[in-house]
N, C-alpha and C positions, 0 to 999 in steps of 0.2 A: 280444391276442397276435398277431405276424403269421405269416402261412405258413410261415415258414421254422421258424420256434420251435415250433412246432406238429407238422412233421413232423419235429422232434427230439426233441420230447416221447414222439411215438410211438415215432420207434427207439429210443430209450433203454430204453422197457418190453420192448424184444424178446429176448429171452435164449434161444441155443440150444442143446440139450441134450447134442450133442455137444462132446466138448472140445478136442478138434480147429479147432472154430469158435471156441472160446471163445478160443482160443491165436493164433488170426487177426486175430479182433474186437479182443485188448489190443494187439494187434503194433501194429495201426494206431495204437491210442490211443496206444504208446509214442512209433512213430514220429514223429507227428504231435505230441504234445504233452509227451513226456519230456525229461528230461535228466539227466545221470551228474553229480553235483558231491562234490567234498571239503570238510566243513564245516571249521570251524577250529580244531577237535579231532584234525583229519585221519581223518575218518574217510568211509567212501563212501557213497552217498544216491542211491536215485534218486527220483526228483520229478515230479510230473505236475504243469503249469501250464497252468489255463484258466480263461478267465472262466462258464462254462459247469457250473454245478451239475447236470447230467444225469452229466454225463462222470465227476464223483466220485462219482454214488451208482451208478455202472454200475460202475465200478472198483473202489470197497469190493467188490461183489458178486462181480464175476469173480474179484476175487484172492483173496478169502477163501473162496470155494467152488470157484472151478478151481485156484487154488496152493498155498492152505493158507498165505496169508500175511497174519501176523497183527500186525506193526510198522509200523501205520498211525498216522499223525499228519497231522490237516487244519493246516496254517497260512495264516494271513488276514493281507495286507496292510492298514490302515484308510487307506494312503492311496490306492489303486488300487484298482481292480474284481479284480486276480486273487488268486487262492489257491491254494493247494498242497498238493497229498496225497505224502507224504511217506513211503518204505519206511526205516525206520530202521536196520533189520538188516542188514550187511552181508550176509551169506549168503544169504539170502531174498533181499535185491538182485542177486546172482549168478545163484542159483537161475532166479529168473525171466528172465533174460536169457539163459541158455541156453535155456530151454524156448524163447523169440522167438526165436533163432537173432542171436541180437546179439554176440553172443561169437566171437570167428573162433578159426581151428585155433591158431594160438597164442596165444591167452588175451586176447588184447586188444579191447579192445570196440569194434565200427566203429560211424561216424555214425547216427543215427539216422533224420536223414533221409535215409538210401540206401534204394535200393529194397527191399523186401521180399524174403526171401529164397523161393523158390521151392519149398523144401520145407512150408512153410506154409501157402502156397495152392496146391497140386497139385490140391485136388477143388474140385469147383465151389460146394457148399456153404460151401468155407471163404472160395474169393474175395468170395461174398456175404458173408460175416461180413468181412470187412476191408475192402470197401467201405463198408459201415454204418458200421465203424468210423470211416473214413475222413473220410468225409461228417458224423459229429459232432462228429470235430472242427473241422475245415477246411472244410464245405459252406455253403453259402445255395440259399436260392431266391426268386424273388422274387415278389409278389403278384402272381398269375395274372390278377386284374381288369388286371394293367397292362400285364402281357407274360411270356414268357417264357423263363426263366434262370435256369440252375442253375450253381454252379461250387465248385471246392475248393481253395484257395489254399496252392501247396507250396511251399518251402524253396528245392528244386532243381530241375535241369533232370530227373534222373536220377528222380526220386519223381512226376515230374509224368507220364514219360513212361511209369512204370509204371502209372498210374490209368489213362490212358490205353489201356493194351495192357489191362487187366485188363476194360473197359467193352468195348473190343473183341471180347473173348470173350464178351461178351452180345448182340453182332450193334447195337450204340452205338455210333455215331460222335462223337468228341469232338475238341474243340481246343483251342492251348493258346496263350497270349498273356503278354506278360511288364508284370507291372503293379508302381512302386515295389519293383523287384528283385525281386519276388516271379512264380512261376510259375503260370499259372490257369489250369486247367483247365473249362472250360466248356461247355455244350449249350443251344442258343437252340430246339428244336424241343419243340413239347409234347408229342407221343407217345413222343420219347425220355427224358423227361423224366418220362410217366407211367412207361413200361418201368425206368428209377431206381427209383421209387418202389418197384412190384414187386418189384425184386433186393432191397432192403432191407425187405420187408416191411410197409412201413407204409401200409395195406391203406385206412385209415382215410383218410387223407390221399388215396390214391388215387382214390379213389370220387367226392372231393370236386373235384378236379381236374380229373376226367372230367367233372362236371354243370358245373363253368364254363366246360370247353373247349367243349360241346357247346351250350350257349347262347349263349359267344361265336361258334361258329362259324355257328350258327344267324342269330344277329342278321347277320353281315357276307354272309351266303348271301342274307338278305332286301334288307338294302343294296346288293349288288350289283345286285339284278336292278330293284330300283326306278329305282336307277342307267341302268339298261340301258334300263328300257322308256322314260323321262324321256329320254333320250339320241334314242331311236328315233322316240319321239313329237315330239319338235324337228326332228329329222330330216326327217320327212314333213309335218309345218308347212312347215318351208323349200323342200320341194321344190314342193311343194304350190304357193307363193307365188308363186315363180318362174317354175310352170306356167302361171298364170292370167295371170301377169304377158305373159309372151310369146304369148298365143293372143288375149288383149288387145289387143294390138300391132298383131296378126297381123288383126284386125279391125277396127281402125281404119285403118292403113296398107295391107293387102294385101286384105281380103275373104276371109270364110269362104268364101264361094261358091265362089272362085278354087280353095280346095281340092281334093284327089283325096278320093273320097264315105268312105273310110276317115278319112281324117286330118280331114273337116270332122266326122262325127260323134262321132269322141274327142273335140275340140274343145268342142263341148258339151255333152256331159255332161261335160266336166271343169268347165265353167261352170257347168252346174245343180250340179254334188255337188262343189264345192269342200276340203271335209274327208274325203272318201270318200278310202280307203286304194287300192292298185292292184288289190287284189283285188275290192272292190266297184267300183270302174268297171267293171272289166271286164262285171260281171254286167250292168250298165244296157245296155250294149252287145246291139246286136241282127245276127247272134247274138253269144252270150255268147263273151268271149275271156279269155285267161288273163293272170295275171300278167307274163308275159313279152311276150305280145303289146302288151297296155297300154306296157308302157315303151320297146315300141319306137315305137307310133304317139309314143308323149309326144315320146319324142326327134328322130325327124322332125319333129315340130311346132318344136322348139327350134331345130333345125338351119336349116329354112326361116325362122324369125324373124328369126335372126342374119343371113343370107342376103341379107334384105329390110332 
């Protein structure tokens, strides 16, 4: 099972007791995956379509314990992956589309994928519940071993930028991109990506997420610095080289002797302690001098070579 399916398994077991939430939580699913049709009896039907068996045993639930509705009919395509849970009752179909607020002041029912209407998610518990929602229908995530990415693919521009403002209320920053017509909303960062998790509860998945960011992050904190010292350690190889190289030079063409009694004795002790770093030269040095001193005799040495 991958990530993504896994942390829908969990929100799908999440149900909350207020019904207020629960009127949030189906809005989304309506929004996201309803539609209003006339069968060929002429009669009116609304329909949840998804490939997604979480979303119909969530739905049987919410509707037959928050709406009291009881004209449910699953129909299965055998030549497609989708299905369809089916309100057979006109009136129970109505019913329920007032309590979403899908019904405008004159009786006509607007898109479903417009944005939510605002008396629905006024408290902050409910916008949690319509994000949950949201995100089972239209969310992914994707294996955390690989990277990280979450996004919920809308309809419209108008639905995308409400998820959007709705994540923003949780201190998320999200973006949105337009993919085969479609509207995506997305978050590449992990921590925002844990904080999702959280608003939606799935506590399980979270936990899980943390222990592989933290290892991932763990592992690239170790690589980096290996990196680092690997880098540092070439570093002072090469300088190293180039030291012995010119004080070389400097003794075959010019004479140590000829030096001033600072610059002949860096000299050699750079000769005796070839791999010695600038802080241990320094120490062989009588007296002992510092890091900064060292680089400078070195670089006088350099200077006079090229000089010569």
């Amino acid at each position: 099972m991958s990530f993504s399916s896994s942390v829908k398994n969990e929100i799908a077991e999440q149900y909350s007791q207020a019904r207020h939430c629960a009127v949030a939580e189906m809005a989304a699913i309506v929004g996201f995956c309803g539609k209003f049709v006339i069968d060929a009896n002429g009669k009116h039907k609304l329909v949840i379509v998804s490939e997604n068996d979480n979303i119909y045993r969530k739905c049987f639930t919410l509707l037959k314990k928050t709406f009291n509705i009881l004209s449910l009919v699953v129909s299965e395509d055998n030549f497609t992956t989708h299905r369809e849970l089916i309100i057979e009752d006109a009136n129970e179909a109505k019913s329920l589309l007032q309590a979403l607020k899908f019904i405008k002041d004159d009786g006509t029912i607007r898109r479903f994928s417009d944005p939510v209407s605002s008396l629905i998610i006024k408290n902050g518990c409910c916008k949690r519940a319509y994000l949950r929602g949201a995100f089972l229908c239209a969310g992914s995530i994707s294996d955390p071993n690989k990277g990280y990415h979450l996004e919920m693919v809308c309809d419209v521009k108008e639905q995308a930028d409400k998820i959007i403002e709705l994540l923003a209320d949780f201190d998320l920053e999200a973006k949105c991109v337009v993919r085969k017509l479609k509207f995506v909303v997305y978050m590449k960062e992990g921590a925002a990506i844990v904080d999702f998790l959280n608003i939606c509860e799935a506590h399980i998945s979270l936990m899980e997420l943390e222990n592989l960011r933290i290892v991932r992050e763990m592992r690239n904190s170790i690589n980096r610095r290996v990196n680092c010292e690997a880098a540092n350690i070439t570093k002072t190889v090469n300088a190293a080289t180039k030291q012995i190289e010119e004080i070389e030079y400097l003794r075959d063409y010019y004479g140590l002797d000829n030096l001033p009694p600072n610059l002949h004795e860096m000299a050699l002790v750079r000769l005796e302690h070839p791999d010695a770093s600038l802080a241990e030269l320094g120490e062989y040095l009588d007296p002992p001098v510092g890091k900064s001193g060292v680089n400078h005799r070195l670089r006088r040495l350099s200077e006079i070579a090229e000089q010569v």
